[in-house]
VOGU-3710 file (C-alpha; in Angstrom, 3 decimals, decimal comma):
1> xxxxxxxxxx> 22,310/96,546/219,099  25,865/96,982/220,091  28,820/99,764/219,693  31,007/98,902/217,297  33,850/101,266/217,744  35,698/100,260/214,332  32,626/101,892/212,512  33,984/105,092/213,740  35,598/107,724/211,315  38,705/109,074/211,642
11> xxxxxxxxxx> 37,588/112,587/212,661  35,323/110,972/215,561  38,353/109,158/216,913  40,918/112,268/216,267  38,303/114,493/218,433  37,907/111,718/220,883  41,461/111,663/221,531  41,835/115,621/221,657  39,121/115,876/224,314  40,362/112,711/226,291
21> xxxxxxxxxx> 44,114/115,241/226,339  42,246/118,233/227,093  39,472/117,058/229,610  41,639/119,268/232,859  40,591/122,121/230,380  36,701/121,538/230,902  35,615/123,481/233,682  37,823/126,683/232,622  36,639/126,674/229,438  32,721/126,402/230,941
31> xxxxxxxxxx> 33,243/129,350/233,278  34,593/131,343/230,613  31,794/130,516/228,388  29,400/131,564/231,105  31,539/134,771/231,739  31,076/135,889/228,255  27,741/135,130/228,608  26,763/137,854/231,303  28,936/140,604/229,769  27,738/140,401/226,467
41> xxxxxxxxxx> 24,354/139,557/226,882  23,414/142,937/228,573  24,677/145,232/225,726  23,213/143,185/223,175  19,496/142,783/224,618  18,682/145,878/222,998  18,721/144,254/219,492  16,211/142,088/217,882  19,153/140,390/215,465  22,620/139,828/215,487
51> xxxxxxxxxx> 24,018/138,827/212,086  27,918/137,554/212,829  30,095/136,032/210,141  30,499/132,221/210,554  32,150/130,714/207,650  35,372/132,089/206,026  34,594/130,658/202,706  32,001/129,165/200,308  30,769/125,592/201,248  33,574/123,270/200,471
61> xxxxxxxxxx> 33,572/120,807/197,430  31,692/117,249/198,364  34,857/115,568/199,881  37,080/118,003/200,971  35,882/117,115/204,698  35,727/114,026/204,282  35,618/112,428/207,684  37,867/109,058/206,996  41,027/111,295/205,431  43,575/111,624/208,710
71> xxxxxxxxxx> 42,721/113,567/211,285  44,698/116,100/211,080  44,040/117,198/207,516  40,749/117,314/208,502  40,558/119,835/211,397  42,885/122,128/209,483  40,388/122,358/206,914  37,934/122,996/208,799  39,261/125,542/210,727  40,493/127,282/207,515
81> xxxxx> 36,978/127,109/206,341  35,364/128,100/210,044  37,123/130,997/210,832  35,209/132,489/212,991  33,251/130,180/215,317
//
């Protein structure tokens, strides 16, 4: 079996293109990650759970993400609908 790159959806080619823009970005963002990683993970050891809000809304109706629609339209509704992550 081969890739067939025109089976792709619009949202897999929109992120492909933001990462391929933002790839100098990589390592930053990694070292951050790992930075909030050591200061929060001392405070928070003393907890058994952590319940954090994820979602700013209910689920979406079947559609309304629909990966093919443009791009754009796309990853604003998604990050309407995940606020917080």
């Amino acid at each position: 079996p081969s890739f067939d790159r025109d089976r792709l959806d619009n949202l897999t080619l929109g992120l492909e293109r933001y990462a391929g823009r933002n790839l100098h970005r990589v390592p930053t963002a990694i070292a951050r990650l790992a930075r909030v990683r050591r200061i929060t993970s001392r405070p928070q050891s003393t907890y058994d759970v952590l319940l954090m809000p994820t979602l700013a809304d209910a689920p979406p109706e079947i559609g309304h993400l629909d990966p093919t629609a443009p791009y754009q339209q796309i990853i604003d509704r998604l990050i309407d609908w995940v606020a917080f992550t």
